[in-house]
N, C-alpha and C positions, 0 to 999 in steps of 0.2 A: 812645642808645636804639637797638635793633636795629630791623630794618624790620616784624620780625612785631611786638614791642611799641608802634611808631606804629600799624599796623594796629588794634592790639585796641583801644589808648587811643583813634580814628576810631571805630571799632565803639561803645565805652561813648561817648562823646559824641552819636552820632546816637540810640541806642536807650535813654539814659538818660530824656530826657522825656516818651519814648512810655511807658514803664514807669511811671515815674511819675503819668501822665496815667489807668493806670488802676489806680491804688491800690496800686501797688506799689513796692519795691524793687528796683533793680539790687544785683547782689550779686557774681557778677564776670564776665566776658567771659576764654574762654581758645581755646586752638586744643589739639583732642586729636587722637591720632595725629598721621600722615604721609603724604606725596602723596595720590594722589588720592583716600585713606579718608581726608579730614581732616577733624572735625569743628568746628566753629565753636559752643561753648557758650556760649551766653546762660542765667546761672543767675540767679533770680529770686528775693524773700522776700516776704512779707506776713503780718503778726503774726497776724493769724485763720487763716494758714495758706491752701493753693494746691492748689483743685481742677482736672480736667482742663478744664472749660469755663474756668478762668480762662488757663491752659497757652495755651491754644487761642488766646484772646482776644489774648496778648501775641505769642502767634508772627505771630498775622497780623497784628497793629501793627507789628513790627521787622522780618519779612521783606525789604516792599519799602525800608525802610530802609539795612537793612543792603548788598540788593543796589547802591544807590550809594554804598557805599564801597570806595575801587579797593583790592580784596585780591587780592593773589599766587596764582592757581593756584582750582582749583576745592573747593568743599566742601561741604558736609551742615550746614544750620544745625539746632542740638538746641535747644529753650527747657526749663530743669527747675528742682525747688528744689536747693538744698542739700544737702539730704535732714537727719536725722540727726546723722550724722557729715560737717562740713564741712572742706572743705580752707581752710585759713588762707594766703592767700597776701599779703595789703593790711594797711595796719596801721590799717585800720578793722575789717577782721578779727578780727587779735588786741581789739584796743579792745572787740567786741562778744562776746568771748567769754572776759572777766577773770571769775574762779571756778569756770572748769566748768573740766573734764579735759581733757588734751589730751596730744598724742604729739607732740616734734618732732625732727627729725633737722637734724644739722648737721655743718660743721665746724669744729674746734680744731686748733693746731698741733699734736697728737700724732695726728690723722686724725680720721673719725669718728665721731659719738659722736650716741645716742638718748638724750632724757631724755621722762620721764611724769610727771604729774605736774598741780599744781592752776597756773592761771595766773594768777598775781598781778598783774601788773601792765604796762603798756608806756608807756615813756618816752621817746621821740622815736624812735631807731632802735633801744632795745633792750629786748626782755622778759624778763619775771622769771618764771621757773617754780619752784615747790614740788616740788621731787620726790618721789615713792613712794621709791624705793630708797633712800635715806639722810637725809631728812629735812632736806635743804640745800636754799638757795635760787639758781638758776642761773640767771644773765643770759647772755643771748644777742644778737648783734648779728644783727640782722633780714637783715644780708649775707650771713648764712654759712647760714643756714637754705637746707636743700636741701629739704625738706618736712615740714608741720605739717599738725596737722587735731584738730577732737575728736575724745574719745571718748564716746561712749553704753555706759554699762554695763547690760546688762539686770540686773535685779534675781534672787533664786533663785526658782528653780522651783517653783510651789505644790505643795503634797502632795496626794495623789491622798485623795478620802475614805475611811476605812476602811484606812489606811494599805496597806499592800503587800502584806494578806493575801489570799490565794485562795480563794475560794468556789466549792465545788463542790455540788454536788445530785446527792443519792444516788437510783439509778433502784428501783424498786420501792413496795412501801405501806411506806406510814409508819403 
């Protein structure tokens, strides 16, 4: 394990109880960017969903936490949800998002390769996706995944009432 992965796995151990402690989910701990822009993400769930006062409530729980744990270098702690479209990195990840859509990128011995597709299933180190393009089902060894996440399809566009015609109004008496 690298030093920035004990770091983070330090990070979710300290701030997983505090998270917990107020009705919430840890969901995963990552470091974005580089040097001294680095941020430190604390990503958070909660099934009723996560307003700004609850945001709030978890940042100032894990703050002073987070500050004793000895991290390399200085950074920018973020607390947010998921949003949406979640990045899939833990195979509780994939685990919580078997049926929905998802995009993941990998590699095979012929290089890499994107599959889309409905997520079937995950079996110790490896998932099963349904793909869009050819109606096959593709296992994947959760090693070679360089990056997954779902997708959120917005649905179509409602029609405007009165379809697309133009209405003008003639100036003088009628």
């Amino acid at each position: 394990m690298s030093t920035t992965e004990t770091q983070l796995e330090a990070v979710r151990a300290a701030v997983e109880p505090a998270v917990a402690a107020l009705g919430c989910d840890l969901y995963d701990v990552e470091f974005a960017g580089s040097g001294p822009a680095r941020t430190l993400r604390v990503t958070v769930t909660n099934e009723r969903g996560l307003d700004l006062d609850a945001i709030t409530a978890i940042t100032q729980s894990v703050s002073p936490l987070v500050d004793d744990v000895p991290i390399n270098g200085s950074f920018l702690l973020e607390v947010s949800s998921p949003g949406i479209e979640r990045t899939l990195r833990r195979p509780e990840h994939y685990a919580g998002a078997i049926g929905e859509l998802v995009s993941v990128k990998f590699h095979t011995e012929q290089g890499p390769r994107r599959v889309r597709g409905t997520l079937q299933a995950i079996d110790g180190d490896t998932i099963v996706v349904a793909s869009e393009d050819d109606d096959t089902d593709v296992e994947i060894v959760l090693s070679a995944v360089t990056q997954a996440r779902t997708i959120f399809e917005w649905g179509p566009q409602p029609r405007a009432k009165g379809g697309n015609k133009t209405r003008t109004r003639a100036k003088g008496k009628v």
